[in-house]
C-alpha positions in Angstrom: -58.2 -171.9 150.8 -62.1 -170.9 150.0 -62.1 -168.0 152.2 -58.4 -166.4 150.3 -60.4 -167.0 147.1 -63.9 -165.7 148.2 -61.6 -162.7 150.0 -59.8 -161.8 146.8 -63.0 -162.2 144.5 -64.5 -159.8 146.9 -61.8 -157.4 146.6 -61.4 -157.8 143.1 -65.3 -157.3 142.5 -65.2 -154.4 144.4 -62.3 -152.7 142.6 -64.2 -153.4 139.5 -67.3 -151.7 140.2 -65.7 -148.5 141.5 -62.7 -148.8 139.3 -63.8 -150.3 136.3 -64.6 -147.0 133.6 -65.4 -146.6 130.1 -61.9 -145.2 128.4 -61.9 -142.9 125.9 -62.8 -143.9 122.8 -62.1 -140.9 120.5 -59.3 -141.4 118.3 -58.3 -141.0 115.0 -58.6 -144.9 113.8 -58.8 -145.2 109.9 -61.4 -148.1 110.2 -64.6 -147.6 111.9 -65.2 -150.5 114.5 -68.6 -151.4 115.8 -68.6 -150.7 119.7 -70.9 -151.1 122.2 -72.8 -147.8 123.5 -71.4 -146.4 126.9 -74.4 -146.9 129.1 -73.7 -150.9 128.1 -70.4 -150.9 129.1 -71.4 -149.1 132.6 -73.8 -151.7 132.8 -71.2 -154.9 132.4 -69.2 -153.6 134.2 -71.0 -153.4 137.4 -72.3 -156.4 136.3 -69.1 -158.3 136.7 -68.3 -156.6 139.9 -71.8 -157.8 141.5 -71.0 -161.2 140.3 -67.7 -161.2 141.3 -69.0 -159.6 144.7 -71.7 -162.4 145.4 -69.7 -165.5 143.9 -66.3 -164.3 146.3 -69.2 -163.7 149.5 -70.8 -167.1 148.6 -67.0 -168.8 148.6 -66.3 -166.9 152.2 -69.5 -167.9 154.1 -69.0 -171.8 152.9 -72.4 -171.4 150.4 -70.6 -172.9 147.2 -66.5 -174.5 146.4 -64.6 -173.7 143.8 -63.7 -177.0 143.0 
């Protein structure tokens, strides 16, 4: 059950890094909301996708459980 997890954390890591983009953020809100700048949000999100990378490769060679 370990390697399906590590397997889909892999894949789902993966997909984050390549897939994971800043949207668009202009739009014509009335209130003005603090937001983080875009380089920050490149930054988390490879982030998580390295994390979830290494955690799912750690689950698949046995290094760490789940549980």
């Amino acid at each position: 059950m370990e390697s399906v997890a590590g397997a889909a954390l892999v894949l789902l890591g993966v997909l984050i890094a390549v897939f994971g983009r800043a949207t668009s953020r202009a739009g014509g809100g009335a209130a003005r909301v603090p937001m983080i700048p875009a380089w920050f949000d490149v930054l988390l999100t490879w982030g998580i996708g390295i994390a979830c990378v290494w955690f799912g490769a750690q689950l698949l060679l046995g290094h760490a459980h789940y549980f």
